[in-house]
PARO-901763 format. One line per field, with one value per residue: x, y, z of N, C-alpha, C in turn; residue number from 1. Coordinates in steps of 0.05 Angstrom, whole numbers. Atoms other than C-alpha are relative to their C-alpha. Layout:
<nodes>
n.xx: c(X  ...) $
n.yy: c(Y  ...) $
n.zz: c(Z  ...) $
ca.xx: c(X  ...) $
ca.yy: c(Y  ...) $
ca.zz: c(Z  ...) $
c.xx: c(X  ...) $
c.yy: c(Y  ...) $
c.zz: c(Z  ...) $
nr: c(NUM  ...) $
</nodes>
This chain:
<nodes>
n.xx: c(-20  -34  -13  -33  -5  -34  3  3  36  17  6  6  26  -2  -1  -19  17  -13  -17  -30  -26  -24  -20  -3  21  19  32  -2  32  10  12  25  -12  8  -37  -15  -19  -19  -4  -21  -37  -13  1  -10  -23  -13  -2  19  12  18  16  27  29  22  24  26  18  19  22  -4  -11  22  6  21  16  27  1  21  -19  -17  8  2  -22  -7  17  1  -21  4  15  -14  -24  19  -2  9  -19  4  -6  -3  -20  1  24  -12  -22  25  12  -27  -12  31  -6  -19  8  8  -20  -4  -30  9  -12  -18) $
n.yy: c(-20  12  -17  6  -6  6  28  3  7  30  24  20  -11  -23  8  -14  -12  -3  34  -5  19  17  -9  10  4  26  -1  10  4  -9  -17  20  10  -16  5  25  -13  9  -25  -26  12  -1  -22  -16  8  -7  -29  -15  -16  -2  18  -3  22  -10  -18  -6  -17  20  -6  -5  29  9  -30  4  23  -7  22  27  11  11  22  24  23  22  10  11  16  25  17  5  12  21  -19  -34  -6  5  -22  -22  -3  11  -18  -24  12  -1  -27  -5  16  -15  -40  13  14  -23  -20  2  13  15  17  27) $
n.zz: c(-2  2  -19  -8  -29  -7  -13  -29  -5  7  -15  16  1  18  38  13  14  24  -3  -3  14  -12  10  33  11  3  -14  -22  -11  11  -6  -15  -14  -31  -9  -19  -14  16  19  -6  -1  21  0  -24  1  32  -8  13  -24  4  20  11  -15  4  -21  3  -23  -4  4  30  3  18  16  24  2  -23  -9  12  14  -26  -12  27  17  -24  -8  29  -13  -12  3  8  -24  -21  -19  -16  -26  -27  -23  12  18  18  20  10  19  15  8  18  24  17  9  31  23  16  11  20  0  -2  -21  13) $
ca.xx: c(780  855  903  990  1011  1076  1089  1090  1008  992  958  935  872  883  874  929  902  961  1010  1072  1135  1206  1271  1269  1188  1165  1089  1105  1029  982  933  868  916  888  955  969  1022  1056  1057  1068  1135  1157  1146  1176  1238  1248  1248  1185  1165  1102  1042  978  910  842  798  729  678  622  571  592  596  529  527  474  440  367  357  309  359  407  359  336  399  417  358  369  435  416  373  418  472  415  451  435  477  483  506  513  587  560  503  550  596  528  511  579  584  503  529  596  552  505  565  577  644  648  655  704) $
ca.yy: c(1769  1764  1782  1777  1758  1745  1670  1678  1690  1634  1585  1516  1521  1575  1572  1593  1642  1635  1563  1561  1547  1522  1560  1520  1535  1469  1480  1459  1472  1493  1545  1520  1484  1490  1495  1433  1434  1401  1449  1507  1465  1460  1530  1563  1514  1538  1614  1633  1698  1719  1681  1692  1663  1671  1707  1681  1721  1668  1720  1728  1650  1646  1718  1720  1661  1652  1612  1572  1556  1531  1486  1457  1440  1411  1374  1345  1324  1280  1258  1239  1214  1170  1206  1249  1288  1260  1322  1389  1390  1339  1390  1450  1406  1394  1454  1477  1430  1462  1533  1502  1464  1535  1578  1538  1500  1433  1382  1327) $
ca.zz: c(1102  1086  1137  1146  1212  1244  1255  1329  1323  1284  1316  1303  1273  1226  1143  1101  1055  1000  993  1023  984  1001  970  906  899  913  952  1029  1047  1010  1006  1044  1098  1165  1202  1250  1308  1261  1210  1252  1273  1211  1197  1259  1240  1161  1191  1156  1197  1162  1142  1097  1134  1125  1175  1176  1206  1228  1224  1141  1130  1092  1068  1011  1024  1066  1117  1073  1023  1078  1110  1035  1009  1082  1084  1004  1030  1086  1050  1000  1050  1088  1143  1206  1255  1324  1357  1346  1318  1271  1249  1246  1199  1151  1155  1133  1078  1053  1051  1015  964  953  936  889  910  899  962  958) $
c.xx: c(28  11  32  -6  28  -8  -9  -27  -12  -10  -18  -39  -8  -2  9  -21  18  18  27  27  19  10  -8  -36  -18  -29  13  -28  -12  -21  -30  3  -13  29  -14  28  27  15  9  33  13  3  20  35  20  4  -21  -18  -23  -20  -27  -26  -27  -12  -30  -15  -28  -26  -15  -7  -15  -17  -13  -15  -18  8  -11  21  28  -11  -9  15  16  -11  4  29  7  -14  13  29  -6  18  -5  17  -9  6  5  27  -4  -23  11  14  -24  -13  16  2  -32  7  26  -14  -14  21  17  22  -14  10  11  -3) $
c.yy: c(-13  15  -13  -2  -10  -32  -10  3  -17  -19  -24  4  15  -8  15  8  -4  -32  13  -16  5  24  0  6  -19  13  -17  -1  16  18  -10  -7  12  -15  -22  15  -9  17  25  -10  -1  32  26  -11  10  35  19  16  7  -16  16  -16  23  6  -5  4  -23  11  6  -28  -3  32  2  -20  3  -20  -23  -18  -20  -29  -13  -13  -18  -29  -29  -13  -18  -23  -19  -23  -22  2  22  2  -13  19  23  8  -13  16  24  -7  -3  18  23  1  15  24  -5  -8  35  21  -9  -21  -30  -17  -28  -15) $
c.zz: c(1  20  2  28  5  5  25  5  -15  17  -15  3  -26  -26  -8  -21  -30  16  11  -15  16  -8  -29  -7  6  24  33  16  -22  4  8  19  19  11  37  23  -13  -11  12  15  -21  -8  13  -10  -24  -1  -15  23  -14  -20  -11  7  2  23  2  22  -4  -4  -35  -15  -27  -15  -24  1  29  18  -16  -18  10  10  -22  -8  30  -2  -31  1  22  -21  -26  6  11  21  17  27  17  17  -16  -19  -29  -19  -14  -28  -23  -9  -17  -26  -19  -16  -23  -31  -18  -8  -28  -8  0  41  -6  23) $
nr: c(1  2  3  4  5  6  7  8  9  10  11  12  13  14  15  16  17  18  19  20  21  22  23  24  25  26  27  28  29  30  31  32  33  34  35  36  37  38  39  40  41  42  43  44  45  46  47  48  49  50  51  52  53  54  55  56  57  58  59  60  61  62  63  64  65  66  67  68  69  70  71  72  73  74  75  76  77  78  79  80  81  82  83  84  85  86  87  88  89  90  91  92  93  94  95  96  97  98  99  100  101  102  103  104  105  106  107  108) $
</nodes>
């Protein structure tokens, strides 16, 4: 889900849903950008009051896809990797990158 918000509710964390340009056009972040405290300093400072950020709903993430298909292409990517999580953030992040690969996107 797309959603506007005022600057003042951005928080770091967040993924810009559209790129941000300058005056002249030039791209200052781009669309994908998970905003930094950086970034929302820069932001707050160029007087940009509304931003475009994505909304994902964690229960949507893997929307069309089985569990089985999840844990196969997981599983075909360790194995691939000759890597295995050590902790749970490192399984969420794998597990992530599974559901990324079945939708079709690539991973860089």
């Amino acid at each position: 889900m797309i959603k506007v918000i005022d600057i003042n509710e951005l928080n770091e964390g967040d993924v810009l849903a559209e790129p941000i340009h300058n005056a002249l056009g030039h791209i200052l972040l781009p669309a994908n950008a998970v905003i930094s405290a950086n970034s929302l300093k820069l932001l707050k400072t160029l007087n940009i009051t509304n931003i475009t950020i994505k909304k994902i709903d964690e229960n949507s993430q893997n929307e069309g896809l089985t569990d089985e298909e999840v844990e196969s292409t997981l599983n075909i990517m360790v194995e691939k990797i000759g890597w295995s999580p050590d902790n749970e953030f490192e399984e969420e992040l794998l597990k992530m990158a599974a559901i990324h690969k079945l939708k079709g996107k690539s991973i860089k």
